[in-house]
LUMTIKOL-985275 format. One line per field, with one value per atom (N, C-alpha, C): y, x, z; residue in one letter. Coordinates in steps of 0.2 Angstrom, whole numbers. Atoms other than C-alpha are relative to their C-alpha. Layout:
BEGIN
north	(Y;...)
east	(X;...)
up	(Z;...)
resn	(A;...)
//
This chain:
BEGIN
north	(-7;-89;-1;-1;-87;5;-4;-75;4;-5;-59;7;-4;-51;-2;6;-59;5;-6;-50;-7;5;-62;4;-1;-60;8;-6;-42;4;-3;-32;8;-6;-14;3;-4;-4;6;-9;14;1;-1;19;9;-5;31;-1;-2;39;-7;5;23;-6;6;12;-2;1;2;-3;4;-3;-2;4;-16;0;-2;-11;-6;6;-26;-5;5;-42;-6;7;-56;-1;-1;-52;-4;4;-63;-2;6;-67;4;-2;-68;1;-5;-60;-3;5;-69;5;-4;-59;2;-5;-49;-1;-1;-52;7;-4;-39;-2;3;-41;7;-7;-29;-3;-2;-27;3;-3;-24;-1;0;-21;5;-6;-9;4;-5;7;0;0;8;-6;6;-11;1;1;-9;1;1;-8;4;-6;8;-3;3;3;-4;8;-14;6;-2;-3;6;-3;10;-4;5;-3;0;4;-11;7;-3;6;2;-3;10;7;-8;26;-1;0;18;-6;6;9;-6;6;-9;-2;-3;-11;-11;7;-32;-5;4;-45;3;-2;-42;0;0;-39;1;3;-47;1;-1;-39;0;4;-50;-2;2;-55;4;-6;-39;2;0;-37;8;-6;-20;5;-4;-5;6;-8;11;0;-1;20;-2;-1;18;1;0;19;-6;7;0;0;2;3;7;-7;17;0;-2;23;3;-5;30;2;0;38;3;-1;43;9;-6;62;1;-1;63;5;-3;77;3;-2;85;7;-6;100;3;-7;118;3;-6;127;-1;3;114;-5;4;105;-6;9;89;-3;3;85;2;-6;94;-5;4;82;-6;9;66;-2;-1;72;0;0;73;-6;5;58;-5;5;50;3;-1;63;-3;2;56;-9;10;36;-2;1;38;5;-7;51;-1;3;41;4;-3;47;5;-9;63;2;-4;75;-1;0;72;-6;8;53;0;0;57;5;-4;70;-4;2;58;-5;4;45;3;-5;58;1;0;62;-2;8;44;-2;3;41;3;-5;56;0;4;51;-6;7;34;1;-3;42;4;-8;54;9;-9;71;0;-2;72;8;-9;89;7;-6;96;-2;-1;93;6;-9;112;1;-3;113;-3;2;114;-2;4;105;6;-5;121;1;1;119;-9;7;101;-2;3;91;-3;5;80;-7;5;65;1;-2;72;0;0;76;-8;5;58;-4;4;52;3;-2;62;-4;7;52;-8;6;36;1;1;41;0;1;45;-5;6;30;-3;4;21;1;-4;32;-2;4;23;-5;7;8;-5;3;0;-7;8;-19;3;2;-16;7;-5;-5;2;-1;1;5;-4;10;1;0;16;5;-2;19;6;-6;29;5;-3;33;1;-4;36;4;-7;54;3;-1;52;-1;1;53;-8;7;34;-1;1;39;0;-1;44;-3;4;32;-8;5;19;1;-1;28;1;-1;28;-6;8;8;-1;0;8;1;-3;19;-6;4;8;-7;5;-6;-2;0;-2;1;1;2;-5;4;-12;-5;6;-25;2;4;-21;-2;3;-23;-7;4;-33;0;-2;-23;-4;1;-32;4;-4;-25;-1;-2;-21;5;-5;-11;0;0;-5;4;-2;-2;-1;2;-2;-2;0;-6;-8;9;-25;-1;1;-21;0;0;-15;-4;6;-28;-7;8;-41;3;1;-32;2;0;-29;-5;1;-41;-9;6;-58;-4;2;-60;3;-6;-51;-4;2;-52;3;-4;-48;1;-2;-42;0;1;-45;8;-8;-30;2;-1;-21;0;2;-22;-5;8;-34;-2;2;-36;-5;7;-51;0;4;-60;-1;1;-66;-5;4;-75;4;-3;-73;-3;3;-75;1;-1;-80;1;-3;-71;-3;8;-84;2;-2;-72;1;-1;-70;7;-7;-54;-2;-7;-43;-1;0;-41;4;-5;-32;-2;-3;-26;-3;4;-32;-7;4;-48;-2;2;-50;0;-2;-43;-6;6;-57;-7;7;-71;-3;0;-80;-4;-1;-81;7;-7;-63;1;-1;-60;-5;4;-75;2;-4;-68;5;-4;-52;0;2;-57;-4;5;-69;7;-7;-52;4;-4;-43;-2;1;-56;1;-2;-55;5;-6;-38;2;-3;-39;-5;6;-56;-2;5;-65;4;-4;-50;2;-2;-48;-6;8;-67;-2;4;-72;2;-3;-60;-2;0;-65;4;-7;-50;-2;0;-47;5;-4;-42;5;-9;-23;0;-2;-22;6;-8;-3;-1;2;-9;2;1;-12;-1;3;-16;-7;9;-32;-4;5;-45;-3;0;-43;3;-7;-28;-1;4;-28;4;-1;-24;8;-5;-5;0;0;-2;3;1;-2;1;-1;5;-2;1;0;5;-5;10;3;-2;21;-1;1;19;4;-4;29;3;-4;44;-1;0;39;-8;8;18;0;3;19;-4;4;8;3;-2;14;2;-1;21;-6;2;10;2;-4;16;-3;8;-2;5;-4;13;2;-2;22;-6;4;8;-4)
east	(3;-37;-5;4;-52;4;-4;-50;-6;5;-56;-1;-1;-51;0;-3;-51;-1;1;-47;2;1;-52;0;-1;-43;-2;1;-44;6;-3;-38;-1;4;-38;4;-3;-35;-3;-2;-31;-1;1;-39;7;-6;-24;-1;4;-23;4;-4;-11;-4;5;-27;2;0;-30;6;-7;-15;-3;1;-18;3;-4;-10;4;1;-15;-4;7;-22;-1;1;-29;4;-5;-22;-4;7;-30;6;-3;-25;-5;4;-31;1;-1;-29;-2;5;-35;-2;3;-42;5;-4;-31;8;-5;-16;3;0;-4;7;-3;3;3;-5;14;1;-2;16;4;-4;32;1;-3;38;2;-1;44;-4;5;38;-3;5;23;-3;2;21;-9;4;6;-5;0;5;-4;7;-5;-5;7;-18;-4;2;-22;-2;4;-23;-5;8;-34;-6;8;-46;-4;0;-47;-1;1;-49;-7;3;-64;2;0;-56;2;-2;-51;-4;4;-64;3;-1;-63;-1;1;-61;-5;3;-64;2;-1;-64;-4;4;-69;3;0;-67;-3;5;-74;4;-3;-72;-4;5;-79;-5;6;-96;0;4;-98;5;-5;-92;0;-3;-84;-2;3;-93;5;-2;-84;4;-3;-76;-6;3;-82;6;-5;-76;1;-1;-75;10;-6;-57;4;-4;-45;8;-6;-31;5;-6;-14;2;-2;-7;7;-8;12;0;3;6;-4;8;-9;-4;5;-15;-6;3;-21;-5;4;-35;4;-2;-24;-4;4;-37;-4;2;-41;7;-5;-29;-1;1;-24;-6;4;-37;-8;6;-51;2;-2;-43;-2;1;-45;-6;7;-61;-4;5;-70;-2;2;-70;-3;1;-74;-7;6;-89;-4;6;-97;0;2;-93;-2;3;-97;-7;6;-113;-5;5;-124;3;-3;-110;0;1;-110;7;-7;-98;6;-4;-89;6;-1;-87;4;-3;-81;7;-4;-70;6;-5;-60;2;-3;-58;5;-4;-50;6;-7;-37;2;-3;-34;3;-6;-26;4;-8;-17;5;-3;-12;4;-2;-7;7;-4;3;6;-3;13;-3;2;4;-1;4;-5;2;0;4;-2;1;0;-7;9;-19;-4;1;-23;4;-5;-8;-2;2;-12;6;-6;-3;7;-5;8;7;-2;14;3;-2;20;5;-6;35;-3;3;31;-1;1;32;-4;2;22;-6;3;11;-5;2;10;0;2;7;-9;7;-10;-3;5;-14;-2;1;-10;-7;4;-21;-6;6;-35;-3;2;-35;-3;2;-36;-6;7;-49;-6;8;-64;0;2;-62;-1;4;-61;2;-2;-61;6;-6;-45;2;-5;-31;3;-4;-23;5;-5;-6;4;-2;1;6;-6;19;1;1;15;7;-7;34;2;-4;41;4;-4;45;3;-3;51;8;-4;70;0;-3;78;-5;2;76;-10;6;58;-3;4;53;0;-2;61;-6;4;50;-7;7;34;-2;1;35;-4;1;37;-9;8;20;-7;7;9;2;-1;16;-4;2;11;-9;9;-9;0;3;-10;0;-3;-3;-8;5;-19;-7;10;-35;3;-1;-23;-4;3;-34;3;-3;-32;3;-2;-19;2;-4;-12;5;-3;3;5;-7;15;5;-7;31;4;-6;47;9;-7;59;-3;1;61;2;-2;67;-4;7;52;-4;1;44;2;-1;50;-1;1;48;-7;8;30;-4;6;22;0;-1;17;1;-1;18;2;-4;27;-4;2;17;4;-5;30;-5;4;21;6;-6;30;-2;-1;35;-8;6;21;2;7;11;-2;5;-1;3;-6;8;-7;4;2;4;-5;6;6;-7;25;-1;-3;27;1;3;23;3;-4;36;-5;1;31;6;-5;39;-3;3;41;3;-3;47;-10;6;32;1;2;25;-2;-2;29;5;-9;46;3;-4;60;6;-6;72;7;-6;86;1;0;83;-2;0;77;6;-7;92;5;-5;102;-2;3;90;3;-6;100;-3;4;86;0;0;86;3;-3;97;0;3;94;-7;5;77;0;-2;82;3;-6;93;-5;8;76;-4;2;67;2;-4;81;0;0;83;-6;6;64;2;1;66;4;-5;82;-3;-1;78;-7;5;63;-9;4;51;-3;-1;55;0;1;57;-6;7;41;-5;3;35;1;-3;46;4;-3;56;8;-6;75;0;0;80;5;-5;86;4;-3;97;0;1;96;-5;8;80;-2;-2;86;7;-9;101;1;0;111;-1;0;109;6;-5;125;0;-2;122;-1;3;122;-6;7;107;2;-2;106;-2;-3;110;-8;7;94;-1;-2;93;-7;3;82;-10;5;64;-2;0;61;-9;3;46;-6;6;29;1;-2;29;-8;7;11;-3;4;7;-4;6;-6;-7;5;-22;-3;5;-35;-8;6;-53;-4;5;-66;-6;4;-75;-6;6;-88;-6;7;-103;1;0;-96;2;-5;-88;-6)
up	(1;29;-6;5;19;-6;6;2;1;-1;5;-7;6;-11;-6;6;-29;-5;7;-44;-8;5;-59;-7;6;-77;-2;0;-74;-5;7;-91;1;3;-95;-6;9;-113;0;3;-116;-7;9;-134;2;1;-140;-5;6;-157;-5;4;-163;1;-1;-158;8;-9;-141;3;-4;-129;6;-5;-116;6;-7;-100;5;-4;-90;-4;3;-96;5;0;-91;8;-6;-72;7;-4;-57;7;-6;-39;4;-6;-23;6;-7;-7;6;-8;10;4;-5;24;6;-4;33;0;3;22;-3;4;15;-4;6;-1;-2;2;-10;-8;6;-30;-1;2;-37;-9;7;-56;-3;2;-66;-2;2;-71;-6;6;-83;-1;1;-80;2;-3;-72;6;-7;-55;3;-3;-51;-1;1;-62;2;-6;-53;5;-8;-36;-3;3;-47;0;4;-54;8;-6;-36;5;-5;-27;-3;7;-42;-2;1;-47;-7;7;-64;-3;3;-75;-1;1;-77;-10;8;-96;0;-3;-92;5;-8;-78;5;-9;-59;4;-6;-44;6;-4;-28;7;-7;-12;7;-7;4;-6;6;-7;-2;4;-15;-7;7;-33;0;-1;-34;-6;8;-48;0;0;-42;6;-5;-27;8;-3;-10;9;-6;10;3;-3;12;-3;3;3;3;-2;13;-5;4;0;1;0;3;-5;6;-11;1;-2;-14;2;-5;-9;2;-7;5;-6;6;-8;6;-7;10;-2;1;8;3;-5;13;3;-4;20;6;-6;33;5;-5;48;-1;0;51;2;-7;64;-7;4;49;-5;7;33;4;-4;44;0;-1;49;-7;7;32;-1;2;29;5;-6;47;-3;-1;45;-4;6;27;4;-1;34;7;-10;56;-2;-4;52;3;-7;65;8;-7;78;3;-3;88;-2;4;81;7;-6;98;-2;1;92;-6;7;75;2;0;81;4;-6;95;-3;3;82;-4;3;71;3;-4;84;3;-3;90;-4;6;74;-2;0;72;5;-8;90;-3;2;83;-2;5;70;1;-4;80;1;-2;78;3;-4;92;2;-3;95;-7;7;77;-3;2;77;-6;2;73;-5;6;60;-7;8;42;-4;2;29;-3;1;24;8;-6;43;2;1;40;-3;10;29;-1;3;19;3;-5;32;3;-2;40;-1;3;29;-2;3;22;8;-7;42;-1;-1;40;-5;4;24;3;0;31;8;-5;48;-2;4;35;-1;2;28;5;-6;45;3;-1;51;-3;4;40;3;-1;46;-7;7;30;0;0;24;-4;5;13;-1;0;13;-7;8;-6;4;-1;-3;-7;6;-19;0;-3;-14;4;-3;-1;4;0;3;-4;5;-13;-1;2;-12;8;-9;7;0;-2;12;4;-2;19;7;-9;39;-2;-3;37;-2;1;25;5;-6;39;7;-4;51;-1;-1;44;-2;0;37;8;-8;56;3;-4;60;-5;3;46;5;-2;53;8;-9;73;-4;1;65;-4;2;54;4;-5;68;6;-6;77;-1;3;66;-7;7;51;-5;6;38;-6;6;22;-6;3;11;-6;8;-7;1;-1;-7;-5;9;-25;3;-4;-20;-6;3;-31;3;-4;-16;1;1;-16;10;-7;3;3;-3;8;0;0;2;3;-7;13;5;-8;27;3;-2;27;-3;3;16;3;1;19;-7;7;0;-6;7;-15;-7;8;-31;-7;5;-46;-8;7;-63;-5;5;-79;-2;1;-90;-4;5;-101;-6;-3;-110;2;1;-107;6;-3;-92;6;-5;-79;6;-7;-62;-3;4;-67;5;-3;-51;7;-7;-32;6;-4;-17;7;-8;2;1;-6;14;8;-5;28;6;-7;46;0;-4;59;2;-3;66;7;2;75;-3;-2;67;-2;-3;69;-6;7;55;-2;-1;61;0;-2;64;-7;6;47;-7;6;38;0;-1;47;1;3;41;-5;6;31;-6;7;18;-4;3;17;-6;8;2;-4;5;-5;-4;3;-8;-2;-1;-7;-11;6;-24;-5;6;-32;-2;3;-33;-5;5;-41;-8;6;-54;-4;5;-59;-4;5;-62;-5;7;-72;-6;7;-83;0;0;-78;-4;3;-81;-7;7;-98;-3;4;-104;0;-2;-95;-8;6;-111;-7;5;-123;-1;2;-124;5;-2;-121;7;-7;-103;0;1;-100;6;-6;-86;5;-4;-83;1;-7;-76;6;-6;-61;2;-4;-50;-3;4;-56;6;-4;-46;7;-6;-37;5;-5;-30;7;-6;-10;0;-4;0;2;-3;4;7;-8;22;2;-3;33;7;-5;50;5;-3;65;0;2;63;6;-8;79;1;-4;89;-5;1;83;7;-6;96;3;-5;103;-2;2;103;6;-3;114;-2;1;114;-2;4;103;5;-6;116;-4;2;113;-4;4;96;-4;4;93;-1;2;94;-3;6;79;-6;5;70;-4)
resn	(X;X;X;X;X;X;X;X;X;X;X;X;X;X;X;X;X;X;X;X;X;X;X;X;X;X;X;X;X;X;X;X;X;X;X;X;X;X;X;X;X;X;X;X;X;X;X;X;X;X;X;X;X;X;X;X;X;X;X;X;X;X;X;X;X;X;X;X;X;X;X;X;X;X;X;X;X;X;X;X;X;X;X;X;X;X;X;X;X;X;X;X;X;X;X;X;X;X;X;X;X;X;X;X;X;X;X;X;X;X;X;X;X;X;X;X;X;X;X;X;X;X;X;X;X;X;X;X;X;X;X;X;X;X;X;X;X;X;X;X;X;X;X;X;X;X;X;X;X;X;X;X;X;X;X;X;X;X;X;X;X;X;X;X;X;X;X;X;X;X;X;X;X;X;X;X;X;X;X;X;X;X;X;X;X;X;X;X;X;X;X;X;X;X;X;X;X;X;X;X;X;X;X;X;X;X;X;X;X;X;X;X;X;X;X;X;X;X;X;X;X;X;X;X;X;X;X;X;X;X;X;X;X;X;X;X;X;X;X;X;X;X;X;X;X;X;X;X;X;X;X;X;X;X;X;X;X;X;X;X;X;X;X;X;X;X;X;X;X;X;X;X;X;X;X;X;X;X;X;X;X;X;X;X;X;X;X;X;X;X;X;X;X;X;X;X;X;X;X;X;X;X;X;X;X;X;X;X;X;X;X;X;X;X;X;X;X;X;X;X;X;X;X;X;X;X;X;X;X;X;X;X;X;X;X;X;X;X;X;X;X;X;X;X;X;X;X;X;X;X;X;X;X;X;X;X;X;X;X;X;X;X;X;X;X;X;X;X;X;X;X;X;X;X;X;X;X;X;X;X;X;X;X;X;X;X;X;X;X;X;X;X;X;X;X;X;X;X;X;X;X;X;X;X;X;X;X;X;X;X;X;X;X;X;X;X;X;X;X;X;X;X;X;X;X;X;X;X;X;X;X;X;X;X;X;X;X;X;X;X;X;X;X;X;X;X;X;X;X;X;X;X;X;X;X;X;X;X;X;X;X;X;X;X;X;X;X;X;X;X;X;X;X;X;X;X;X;X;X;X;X;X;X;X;X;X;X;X;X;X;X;X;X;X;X;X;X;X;X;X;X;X;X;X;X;X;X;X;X;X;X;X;X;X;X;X;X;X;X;X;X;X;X;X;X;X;X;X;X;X;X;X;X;X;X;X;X;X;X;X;X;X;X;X;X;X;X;X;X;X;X;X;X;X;X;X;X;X;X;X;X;X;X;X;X;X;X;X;X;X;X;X;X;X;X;X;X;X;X;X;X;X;X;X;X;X;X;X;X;X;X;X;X;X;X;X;X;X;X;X;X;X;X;X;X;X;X;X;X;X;X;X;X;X;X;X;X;X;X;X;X;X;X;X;X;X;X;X;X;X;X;X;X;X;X;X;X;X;X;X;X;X;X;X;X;X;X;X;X;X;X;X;X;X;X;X;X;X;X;X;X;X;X;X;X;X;X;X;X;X;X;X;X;X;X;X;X;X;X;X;X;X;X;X;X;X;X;X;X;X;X;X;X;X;X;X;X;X;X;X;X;X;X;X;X;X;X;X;X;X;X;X;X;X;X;X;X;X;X;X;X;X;X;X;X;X;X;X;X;X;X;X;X;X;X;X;X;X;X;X;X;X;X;X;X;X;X;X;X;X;X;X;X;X;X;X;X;X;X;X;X;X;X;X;X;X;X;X;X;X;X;X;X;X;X;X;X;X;X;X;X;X;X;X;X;X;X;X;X;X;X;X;X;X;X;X;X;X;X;X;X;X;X;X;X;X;X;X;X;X;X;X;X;X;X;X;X;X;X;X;X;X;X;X;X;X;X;X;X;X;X;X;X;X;X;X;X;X;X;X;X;X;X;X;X;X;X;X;X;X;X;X;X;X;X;X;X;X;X;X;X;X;X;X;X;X;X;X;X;X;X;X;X;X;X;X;X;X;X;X;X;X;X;X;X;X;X;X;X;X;X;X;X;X;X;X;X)
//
């Protein structure tokens, strides 16, 4: 695979009134082309910011970023972002939030054409029957199904997900892994995704990036995850790498994260190293996997 993504020696520093703090320094990897990778570290390490700089919503203080050939200055729709709440417009419907954004990036297409990509994805995602309902008429799964449809809806080179389960219950964070998982398996958009669930990350990424602690915080050490796609939960769980890696991630983030620095490891961190594996249930189906219409004349 080519390298579709490169974030080179990318820093960033907050002026506060005790002078400047360093967030990130000197932070650099690279991404291939329709790879998804996942970022995990503790809180405050860093983590957002990287998927900020990289979405352009937060200035670059120094370094770069190069996405496909084009060096990245700001925001745009080449990058679709999930954030940990959709952050849905109320006074508009699902079908109407999706839409805004198809209209600013498809506005060659006939409003017919923007409108049936719009509710192909919420099709995808399972709404299809809550189109017309606005985000006060939704849970929060639900909710965060419209975000993740949006995103998909641009057609972008590159996905940011910025723990976009988070603030979801077990079942439905198990069933919306599931829904990213059936859209991204059919274009393999290249991705980025900050997670603090070390579970998660194994079951979606081809690659776990670890970040030591802050400041100044950096790559620390980058795991392959070695199952093939599609796969299936189960079958991973009873890989019997699973908790051996399962257990290399945990140690980062109790000891490695903080030595890598020079600093003493905290344990209330995270889990010790013994701890087992939280229990992990099969992920039910997305309630509409149909094939996508052919959209090559707006796309």
């Amino acid at each position: 695979m080519s390298d579709h993504v490169e974030l080179s020696n990318l820093t960033k520093t907050y002026t506060t009134p005790k002078g400047p703090v360093v967030i990130v320094k000197d932070f650099n990897l690279r991404i291939a082309d329709g790879e998804f990778v996942t970022l995990i570290g503790h809180s405050g390490c860093g983590k957002s910011t990287v998927l900020s700089m990289l979405a352009g919503l937060n200035p670059i203080t120094s370094g770069g970023i190069v996405l496909g050939s084009r060096e990245l200055t700001g925001p745009g729709p080449d990058r679709g972002v999930v954030f940990q709440s959709p952050n849905l417009l109320p006074w508009f419907t699902a079908l109407e939030n999706v839409q805004l954004g198809v209209d600013q990036v498809f506005y060659t297409a006939s409003r017919e054409e923007r409108r049936q990509i719009a509710e192909y994805y919420l099709t995808v995602v399972g709404l299809g029957d809550c189109l017309h309902k606005r985000p006060t008429e939704l849970s929060q799964g639900m909710r965060q199904r419209v975000g993740i449809a949006r995103a998909f809806a641009l057609s972008p080179k590159m996905l940011l997900l910025d723990e976009p389960f988070g603030m979801l219950d077990s079942l439905t964070r198990f069933e919306l892994q599931g829904v990213l998982m059936e859209l991204w398996t059919r274009n393999h958009i290249t991705a980025l995704m900050v997670t603090h669930d070390v579970d998660e990350a194994l079951y979606l990424s081809d690659r776990i990036v670890m970040m030591t602690n802050g400041p100044e915080a950096f790559v620390g050490e980058i795991m392959t995850v070695p199952w093939s796609r599609p796969r299936d939960r189960k079958s991973i769980m009873e890989h019997p790498d699973y908790y051996r890696m399962r257990e290399e991630l945990i140690e980062f983030l109790n000891v490695r994260a903080y030595t890598l620095k020079g600093q003493e490891p905290h344990g209330s961190h995270a889990a010790p190293p013994s701890a087992p594996a939280k229990a992990m249930s099969p992920v039910p189906s997305p309630a509409n996997s149909s094939r996508a219409p052919d959209l090559a004349s707006v796309a």
